[in-house]
N, C-alpha and C positions, 0 to 999 in steps of 0.2 A: 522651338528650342533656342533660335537665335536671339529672340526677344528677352527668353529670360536670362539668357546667356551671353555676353558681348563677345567672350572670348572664342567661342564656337565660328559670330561670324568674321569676325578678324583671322583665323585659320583658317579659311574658306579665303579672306581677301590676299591672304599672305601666299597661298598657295598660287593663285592667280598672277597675283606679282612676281614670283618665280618664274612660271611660265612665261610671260610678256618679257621677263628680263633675261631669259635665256634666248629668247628669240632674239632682244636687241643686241646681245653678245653675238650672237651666231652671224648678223647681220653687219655689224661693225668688223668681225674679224674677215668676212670676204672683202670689206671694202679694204680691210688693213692689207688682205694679202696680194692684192694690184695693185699696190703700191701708187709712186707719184705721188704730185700733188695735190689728190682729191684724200690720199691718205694719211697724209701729213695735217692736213686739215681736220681732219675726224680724230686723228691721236691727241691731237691742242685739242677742238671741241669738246672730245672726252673729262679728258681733265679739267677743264675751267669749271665744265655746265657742273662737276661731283664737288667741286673747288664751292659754285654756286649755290647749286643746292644745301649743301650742310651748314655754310653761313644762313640763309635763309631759313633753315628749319631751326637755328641755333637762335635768331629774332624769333620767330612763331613762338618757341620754348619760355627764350627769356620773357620775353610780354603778355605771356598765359594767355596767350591764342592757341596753344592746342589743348587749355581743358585744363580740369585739376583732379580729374580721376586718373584711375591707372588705363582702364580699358576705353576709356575717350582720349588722351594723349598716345596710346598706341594705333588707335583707329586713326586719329588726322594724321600721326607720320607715318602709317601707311600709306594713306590719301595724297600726303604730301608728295612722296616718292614715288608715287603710282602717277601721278599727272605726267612728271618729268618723263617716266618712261615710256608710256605713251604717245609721246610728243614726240619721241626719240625713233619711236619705231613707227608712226606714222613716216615721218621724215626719211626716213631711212629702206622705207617700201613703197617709195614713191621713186628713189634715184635706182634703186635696183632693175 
């Protein structure tokens, strides 16, 4: 189905991406809630790396590195956004 379908597996990736970015939420907000310095750090962190990421994806865009279909520009800024969170929450269940 997915094959003839891109948008079936892109709902299937999207769904995933929720899930991994509800854990990195979950994961960021205990580190916010002991506070300090290690949480001060993760509050800057946050913002810059979303600060980063959308510049980044806003170059991918403008220089049609993510495609010029509808359902392959959705799939790389899936992909796109799923790397970052990944990284995030590796990182992040490593100091817990």
């Amino acid at each position: 189905m997915a094959r003839r379908n891109p948008w079936v597996k892109l709902g299937f990736d999207a769904a995933v991406l929720g899930m991994e970015t509800a854990q990195v939420v979950g994961l960021r907000m205990a580190k916010l809630a002991v506070g300090g310095a290690a949480a001060d750090a993760e509050a800057k962190r946050m913002v810059s790396e979303k600060v980063d990421a959308a510049a980044a994806w806003q170059a991918l865009a403008m220089t049609g590195a993510l495609g010029f279909t509808a359902p392959r520009i959705a799939s790389r800024t899936m992909a796109h956004y799923r790397r970052k969170v990944r990284k995030n929450r590796r990182r992040l269940m490593r100091s817990t």
